[in-house]
ROFIVEX-822613 format. One record per atom (N, C-alpha, C, O): x, y, z; residue in three letters. Coordinates in pm, whole numbers, padded with zeros to 5 digits, always signed. Each point is the difference from the previous one (the first is absolute). Example, Ala and Ser with C-alpha at 12.3 -4.5 7.8 and 13.67 -1.06 7.14 Angstrom:
+01319-00569+00780ALA;-00089+00119+00000ALA;+00090+00120+00000ALA;+00104-00002+00066ALA;-00139+00107-00138SER;+00082+00119+00006SER;-00077+00109+00073SER;+00051+00111+00017SER;
! end
This chain:
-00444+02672-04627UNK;-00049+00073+00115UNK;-00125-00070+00053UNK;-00082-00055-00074UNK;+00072+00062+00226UNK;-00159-00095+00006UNK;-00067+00093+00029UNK;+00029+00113+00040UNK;-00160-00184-00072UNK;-00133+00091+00027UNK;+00013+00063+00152UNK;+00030-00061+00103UNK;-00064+00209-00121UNK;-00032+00034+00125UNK;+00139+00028+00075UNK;+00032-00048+00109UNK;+00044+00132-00185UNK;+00134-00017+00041UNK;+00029+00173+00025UNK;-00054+00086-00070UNK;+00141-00061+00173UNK;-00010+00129+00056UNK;+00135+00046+00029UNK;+00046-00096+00062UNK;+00055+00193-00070UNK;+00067+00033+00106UNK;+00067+00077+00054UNK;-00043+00112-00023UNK;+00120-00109+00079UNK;+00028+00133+00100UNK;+00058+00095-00065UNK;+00098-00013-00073UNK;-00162+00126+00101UNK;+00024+00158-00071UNK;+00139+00050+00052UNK;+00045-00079+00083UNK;+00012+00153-00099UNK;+00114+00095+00029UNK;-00020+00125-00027UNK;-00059+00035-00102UNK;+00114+00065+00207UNK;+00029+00121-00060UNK;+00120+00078-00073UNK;+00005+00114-00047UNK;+00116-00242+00057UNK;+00075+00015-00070UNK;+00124-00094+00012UNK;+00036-00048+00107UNK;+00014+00030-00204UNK;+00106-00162+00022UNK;+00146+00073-00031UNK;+00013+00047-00113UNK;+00075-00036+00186UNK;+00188+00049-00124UNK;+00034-00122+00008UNK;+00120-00026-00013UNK;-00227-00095+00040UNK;+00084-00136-00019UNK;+00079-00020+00112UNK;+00100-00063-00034UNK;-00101+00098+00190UNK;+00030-00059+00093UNK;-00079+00039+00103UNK;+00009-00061+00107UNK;-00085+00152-00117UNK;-00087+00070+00144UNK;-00132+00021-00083UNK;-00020+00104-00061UNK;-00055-00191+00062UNK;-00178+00018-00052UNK;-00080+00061+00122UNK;+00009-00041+00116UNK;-00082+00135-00156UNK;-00081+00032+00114UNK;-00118+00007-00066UNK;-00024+00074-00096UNK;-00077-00179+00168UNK;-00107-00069-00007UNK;-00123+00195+00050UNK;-00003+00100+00071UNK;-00079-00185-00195UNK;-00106+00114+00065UNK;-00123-00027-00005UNK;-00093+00071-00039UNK;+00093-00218+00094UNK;-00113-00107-00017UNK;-00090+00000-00066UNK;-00105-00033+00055UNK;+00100+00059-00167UNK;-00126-00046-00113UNK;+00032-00103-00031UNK;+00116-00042+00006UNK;-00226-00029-00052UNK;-00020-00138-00065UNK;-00026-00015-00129UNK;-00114-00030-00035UNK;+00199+00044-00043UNK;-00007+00070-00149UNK;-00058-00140-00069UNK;+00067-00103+00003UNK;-00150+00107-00041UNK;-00077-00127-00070UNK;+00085-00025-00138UNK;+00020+00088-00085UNK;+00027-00223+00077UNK;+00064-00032-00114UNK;-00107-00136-00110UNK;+00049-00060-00095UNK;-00178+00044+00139UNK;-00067-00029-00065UNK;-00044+00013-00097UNK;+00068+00053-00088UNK;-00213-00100+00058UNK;-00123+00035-00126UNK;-00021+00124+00007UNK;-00006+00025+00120UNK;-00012+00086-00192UNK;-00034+00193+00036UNK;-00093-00086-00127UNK;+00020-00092-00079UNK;-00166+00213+00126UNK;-00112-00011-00125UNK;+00035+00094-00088UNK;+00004+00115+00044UNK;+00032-00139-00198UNK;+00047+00085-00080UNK;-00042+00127-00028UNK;+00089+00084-00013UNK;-00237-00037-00003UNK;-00043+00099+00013UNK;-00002+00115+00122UNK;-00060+00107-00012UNK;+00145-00151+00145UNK;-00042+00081+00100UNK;+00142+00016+00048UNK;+00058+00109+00005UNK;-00004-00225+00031UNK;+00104-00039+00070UNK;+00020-00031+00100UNK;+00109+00002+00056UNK;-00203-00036-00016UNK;-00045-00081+00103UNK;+00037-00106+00048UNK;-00023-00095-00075UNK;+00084+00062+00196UNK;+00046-00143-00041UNK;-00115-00098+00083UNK;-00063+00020+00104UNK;+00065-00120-00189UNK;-00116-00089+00063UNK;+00066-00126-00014UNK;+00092-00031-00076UNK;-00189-00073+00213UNK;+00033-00115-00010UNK;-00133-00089+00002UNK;-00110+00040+00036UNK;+00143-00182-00089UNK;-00144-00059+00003UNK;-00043-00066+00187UNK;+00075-00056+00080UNK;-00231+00096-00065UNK;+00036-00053+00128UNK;-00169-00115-00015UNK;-00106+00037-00051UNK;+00131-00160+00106UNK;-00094-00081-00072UNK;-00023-00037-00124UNK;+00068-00072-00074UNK;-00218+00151+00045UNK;-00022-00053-00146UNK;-00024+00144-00056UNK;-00089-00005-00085UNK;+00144+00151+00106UNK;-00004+00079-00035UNK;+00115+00107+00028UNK;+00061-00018+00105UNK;-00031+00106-00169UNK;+00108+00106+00022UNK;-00040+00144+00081UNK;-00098+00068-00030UNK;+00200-00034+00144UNK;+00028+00129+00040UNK;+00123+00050+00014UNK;+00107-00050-00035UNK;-00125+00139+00080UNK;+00073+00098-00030UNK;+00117-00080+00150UNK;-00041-00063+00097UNK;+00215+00105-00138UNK;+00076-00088+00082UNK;-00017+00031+00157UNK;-00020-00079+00093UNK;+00042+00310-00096UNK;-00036+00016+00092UNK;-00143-00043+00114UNK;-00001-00034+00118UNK;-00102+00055-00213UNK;-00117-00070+00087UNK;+00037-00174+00061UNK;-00036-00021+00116UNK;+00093-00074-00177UNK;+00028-00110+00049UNK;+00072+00010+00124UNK;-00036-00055+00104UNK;+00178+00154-00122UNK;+00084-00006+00160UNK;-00050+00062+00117UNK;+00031-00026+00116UNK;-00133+00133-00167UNK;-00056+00052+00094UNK;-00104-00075+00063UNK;-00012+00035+00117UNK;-00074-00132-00153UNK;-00075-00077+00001UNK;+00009-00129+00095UNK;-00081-00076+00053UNK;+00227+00091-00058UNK;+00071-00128+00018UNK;+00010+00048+00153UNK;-00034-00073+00093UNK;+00093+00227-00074UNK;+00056+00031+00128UNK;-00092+00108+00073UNK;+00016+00058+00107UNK;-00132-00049-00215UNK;-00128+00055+00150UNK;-00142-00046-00026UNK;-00106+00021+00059UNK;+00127-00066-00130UNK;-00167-00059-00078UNK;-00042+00075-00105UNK;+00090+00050-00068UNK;-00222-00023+00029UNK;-00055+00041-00082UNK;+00034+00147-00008UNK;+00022+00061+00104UNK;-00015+00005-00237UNK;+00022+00134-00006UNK;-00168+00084-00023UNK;-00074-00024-00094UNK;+00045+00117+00199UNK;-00113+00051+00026UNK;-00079-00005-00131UNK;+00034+00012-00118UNK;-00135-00031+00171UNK;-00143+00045-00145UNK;+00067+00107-00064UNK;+00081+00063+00069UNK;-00099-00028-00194UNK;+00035+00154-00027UNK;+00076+00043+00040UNK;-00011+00101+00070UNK;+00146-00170-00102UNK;+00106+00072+00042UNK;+00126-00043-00109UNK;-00021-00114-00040UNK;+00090+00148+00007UNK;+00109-00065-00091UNK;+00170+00018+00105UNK;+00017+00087+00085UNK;+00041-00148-00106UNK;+00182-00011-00013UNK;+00074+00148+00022UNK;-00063+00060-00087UNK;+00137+00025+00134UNK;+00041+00088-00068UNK;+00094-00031+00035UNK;+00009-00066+00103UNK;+00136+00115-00203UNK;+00105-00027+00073UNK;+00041+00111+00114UNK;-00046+00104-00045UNK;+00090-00084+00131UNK;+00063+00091+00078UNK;+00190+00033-00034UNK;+00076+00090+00036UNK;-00065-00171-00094UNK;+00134-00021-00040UNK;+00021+00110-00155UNK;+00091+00083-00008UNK;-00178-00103-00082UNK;-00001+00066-00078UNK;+00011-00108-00125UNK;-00032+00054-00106UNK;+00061-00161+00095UNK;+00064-00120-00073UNK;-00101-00102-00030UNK;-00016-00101+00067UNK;-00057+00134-00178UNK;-00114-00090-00054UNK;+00043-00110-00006UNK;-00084-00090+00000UNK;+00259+00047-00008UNK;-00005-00189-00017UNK;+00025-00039+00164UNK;+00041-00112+00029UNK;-00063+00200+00062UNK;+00020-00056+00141UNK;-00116-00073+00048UNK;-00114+00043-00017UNK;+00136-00131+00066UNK;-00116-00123+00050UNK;+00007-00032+00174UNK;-00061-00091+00056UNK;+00151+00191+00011UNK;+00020-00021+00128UNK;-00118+00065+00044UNK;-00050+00105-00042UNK;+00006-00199+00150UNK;-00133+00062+00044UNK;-00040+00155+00151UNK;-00087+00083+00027UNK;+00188-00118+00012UNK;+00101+00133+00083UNK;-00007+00131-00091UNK;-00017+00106+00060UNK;+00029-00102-00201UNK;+00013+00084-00106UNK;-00088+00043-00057UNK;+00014+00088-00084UNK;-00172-00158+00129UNK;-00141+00017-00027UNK;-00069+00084+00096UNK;+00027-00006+00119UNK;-00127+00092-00171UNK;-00130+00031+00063UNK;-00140-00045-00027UNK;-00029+00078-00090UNK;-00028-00118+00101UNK;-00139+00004-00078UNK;-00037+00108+00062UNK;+00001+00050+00112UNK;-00067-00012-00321UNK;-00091+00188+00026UNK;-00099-00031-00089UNK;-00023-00096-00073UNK;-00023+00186+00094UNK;-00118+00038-00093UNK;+00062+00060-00143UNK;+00110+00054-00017UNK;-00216-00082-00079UNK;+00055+00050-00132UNK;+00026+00106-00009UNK;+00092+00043-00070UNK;-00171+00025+00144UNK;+00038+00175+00015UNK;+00103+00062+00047UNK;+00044+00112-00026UNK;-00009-00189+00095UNK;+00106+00014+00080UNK;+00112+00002-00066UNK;+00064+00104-00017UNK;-00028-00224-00030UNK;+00112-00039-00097UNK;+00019+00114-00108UNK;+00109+00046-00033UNK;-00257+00000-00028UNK;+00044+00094-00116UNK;+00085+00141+00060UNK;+00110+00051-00019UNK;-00224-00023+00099UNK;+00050+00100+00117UNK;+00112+00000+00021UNK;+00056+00109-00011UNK;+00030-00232+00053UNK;+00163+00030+00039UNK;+00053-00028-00120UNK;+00116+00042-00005UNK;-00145-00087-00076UNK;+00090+00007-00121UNK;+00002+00170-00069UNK;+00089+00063-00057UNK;-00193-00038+00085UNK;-00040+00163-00046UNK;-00065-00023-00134UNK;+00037+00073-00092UNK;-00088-00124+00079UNK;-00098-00038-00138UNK;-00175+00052-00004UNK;-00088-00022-00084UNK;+00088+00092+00205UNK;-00160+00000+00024UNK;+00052+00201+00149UNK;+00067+00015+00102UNK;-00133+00053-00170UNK;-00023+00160+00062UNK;-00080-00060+00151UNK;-00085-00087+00018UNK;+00142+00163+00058UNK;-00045-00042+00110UNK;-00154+00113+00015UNK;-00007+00113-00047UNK;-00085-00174+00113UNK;-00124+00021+00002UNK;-00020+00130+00121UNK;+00106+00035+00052UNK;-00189+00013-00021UNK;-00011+00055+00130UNK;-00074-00111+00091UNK;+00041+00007+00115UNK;-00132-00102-00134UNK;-00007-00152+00050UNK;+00095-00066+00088UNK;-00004-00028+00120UNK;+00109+00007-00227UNK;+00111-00112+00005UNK;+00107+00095+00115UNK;+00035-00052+00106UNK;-00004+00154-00135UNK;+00061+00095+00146UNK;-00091-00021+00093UNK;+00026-00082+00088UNK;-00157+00153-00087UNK;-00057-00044+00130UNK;+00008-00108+00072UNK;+00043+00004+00116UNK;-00089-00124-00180UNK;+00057-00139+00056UNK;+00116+00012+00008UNK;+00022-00033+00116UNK;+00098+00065-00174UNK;+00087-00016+00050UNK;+00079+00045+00175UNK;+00082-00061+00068UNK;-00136+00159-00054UNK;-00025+00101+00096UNK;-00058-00049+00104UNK;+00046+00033+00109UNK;-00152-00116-00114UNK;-00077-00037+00118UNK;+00102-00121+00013UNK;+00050+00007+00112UNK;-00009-00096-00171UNK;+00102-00106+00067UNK;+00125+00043+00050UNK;+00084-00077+00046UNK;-00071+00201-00053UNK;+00137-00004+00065UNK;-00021+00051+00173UNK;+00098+00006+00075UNK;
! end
């Protein structure tokens, strides 16, 4: 397999009609402890998604991480990304009680 190797997701195959549901399922390096998949870029390693996204809008904001929108931690399509805030991320995963704060802001952006 080569480095940095990716490819097209399905939502389901009977072996004559695949219907694609465009993720970019990373078939690379995953960091063993997380599952993460990472690739080396230079003389140091990130994360695969940060590279494609990187690749196809530039830098991912200060303080902000990857999320998938897809739902699919080995997806590396950058279409399939948001950059959020950490809070955020816990927030939609549901890992973190929402605040009376975090509604308010939420509230004023809409």
């Amino acid at each position: 397999m080569k480095r940095g190797a990716w490819r097209e997701a399905t939502l389901k195959d009977d072996g004559e009609n695949a219907v694609a549901c465009g993720c970019w399922i990373w078939e690379g390096r995953v960091e063993p402890q997380t599952g993460v998949p990472v690739i080396r870029e230079k003389h140091s390693m990130t994360t695969a998604a940060r590279y494609y996204w990187k690749r196809e809008n530039g830098e991912v904001p200060e303080g902000r991480v990857l999320m998938a929108l897809c739902g699919e931690s080995l997806c590396v399509r950058p279409n399939h990304r948001e950059p959020v805030t950490m809070a955020t991320l816990k927030y939609r995963r549901g890992n973190v009680k929402a605040t009376r704060e975090m509604c308010n802001t939420a509230l004023r952006m809409v």
